[in-house]
N, C-alpha and C positions, 0 to 999 in steps of 0.2 A: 405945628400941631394941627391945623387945618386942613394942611395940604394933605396929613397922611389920613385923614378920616376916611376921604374917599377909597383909599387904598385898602385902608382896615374891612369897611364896607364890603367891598370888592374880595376880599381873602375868606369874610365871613358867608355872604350869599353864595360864594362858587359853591364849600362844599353839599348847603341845603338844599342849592338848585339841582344836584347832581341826585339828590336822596327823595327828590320831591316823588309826591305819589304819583304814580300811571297815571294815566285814564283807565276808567274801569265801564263797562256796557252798564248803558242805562237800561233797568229791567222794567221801570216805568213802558221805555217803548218796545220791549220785549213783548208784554203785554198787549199794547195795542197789536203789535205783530201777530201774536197767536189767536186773538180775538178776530183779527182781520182771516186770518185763513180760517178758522174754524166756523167764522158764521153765526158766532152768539158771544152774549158778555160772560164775564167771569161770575162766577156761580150762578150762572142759567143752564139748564139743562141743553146739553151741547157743548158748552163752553168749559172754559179750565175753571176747577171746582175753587181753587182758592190763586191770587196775584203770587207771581215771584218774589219770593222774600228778599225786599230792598236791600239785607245784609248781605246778599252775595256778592263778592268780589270776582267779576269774570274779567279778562282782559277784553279789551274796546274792539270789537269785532266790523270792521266795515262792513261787511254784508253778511246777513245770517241768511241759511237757508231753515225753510220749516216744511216737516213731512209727518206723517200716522205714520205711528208707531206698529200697528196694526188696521185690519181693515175694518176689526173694531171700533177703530176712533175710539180709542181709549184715553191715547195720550198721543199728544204733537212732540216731535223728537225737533229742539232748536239746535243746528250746527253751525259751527263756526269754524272755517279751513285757516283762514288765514294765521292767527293764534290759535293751536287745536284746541277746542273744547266742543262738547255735546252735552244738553241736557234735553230733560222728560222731563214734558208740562200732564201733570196728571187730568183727564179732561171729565164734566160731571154727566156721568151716562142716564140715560132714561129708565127709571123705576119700574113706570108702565107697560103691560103690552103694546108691540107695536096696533096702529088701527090695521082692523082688517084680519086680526088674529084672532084662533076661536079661542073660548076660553077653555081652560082645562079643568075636566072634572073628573074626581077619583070618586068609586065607590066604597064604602068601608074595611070592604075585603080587600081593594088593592092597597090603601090607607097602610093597613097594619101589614102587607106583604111588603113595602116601601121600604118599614122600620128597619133598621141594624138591629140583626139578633146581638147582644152584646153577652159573649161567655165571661168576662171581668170586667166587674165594677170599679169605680176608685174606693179605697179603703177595703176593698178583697185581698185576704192574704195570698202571696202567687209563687210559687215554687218556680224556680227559672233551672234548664236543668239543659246541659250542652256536653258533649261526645261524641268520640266513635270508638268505632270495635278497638277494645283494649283500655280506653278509662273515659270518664265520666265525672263531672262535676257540678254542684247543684248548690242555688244558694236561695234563701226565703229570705220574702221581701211582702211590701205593701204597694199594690198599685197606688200610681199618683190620676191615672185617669181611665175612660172605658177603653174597651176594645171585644171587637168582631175577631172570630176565628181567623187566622193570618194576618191582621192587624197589627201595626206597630204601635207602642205605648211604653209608661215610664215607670220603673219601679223605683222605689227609695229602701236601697238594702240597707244602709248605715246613715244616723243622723246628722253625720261630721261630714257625709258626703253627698254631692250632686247626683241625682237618680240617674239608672242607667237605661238604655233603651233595651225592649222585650219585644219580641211578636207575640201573640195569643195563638196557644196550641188549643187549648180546653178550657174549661172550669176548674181557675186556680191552678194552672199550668200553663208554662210561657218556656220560648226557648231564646238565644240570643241571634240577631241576624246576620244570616248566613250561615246558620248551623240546620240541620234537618233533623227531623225524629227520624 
């Protein structure tokens, strides 16, 4: 009975070893990584606005590379050749004007020439109405939200169902897109 323990042993670990988890990249030094190329800590302005969420399972990458995603510096693009993967570390941009920028002022006139004229309000009722030469069909509905003349927006024809998308032709008048008046 003793002898075959080890054997039992031996029968039992092969197949766990065989099932055991990966290695998985530590996003801990993922972090220090993008922190390192980007030049500021994590939620500094500069820096990646929030840590990689430790639940991700990436395969263990020997060497990652990291580049802008734009020349925004928006986000750091982390790549990994060896096992393929790629992710975007979202980076926390600057609120403020840059220094050195003048500030911008509007007069009251350009103020309200700025505004969207909006021909359909939400809860305006909107006639949606799509043809050509030879027939025509037209359904009423209730905007779900605003819209500018050629604007796209959502009507809610029926309450059993998901609204459909309209452009704004007028006031209380929409057509569906890619149809013309």
């Amino acid at each position: 009975m003793i002898r075959r323990l080890p054997l039992l042993l031996l029968a039992v670990a092969a197949p766990l070893a065989a099932t055991a988890p990966r290695a998985f990249q530590d996003t801990t030094a993922l972090d220090r990584a993008v922190t390192a190329f980007a030049g500021h800590g994590i939620g500094d302005e500069g820096g990646a606005r929030t840590p990689i969420d430790s639940r991700l399972k990436l395969a263990a990458c020997p060497m990652v590379s990291l580049a802008w995603r734009s020349e925004v510096h928006d986000a750091v693009v982390v790549t990994c050749t060896g096992p393929e993967w790629r992710m975007y570390v979202p980076m926390k941009l600057p609120v403020a004007a840059p220094k050195g920028a003048a500030p911008l002022v509007l007069t009251p006139s350009e103020v309200s020439a700025s505004r969207p004229v909006y021909v359909i309000k939400r809860g305006d009722p909107v006639t949606i109405s799509a043809g050509s030469r030879g027939f025509s069909i037209t359904r009423d509905g209730i905007a779900v939200g605003d819209a500018v003349a050629g604007g796209r927006f959502l009507v809610k024809i029926d309450a059993a169902k998901a609204p459909i998308q309209a452009v704004a032709i007028d006031s209380g008048r929409a057509t569906l897109p890619g149809w013309t008046e």
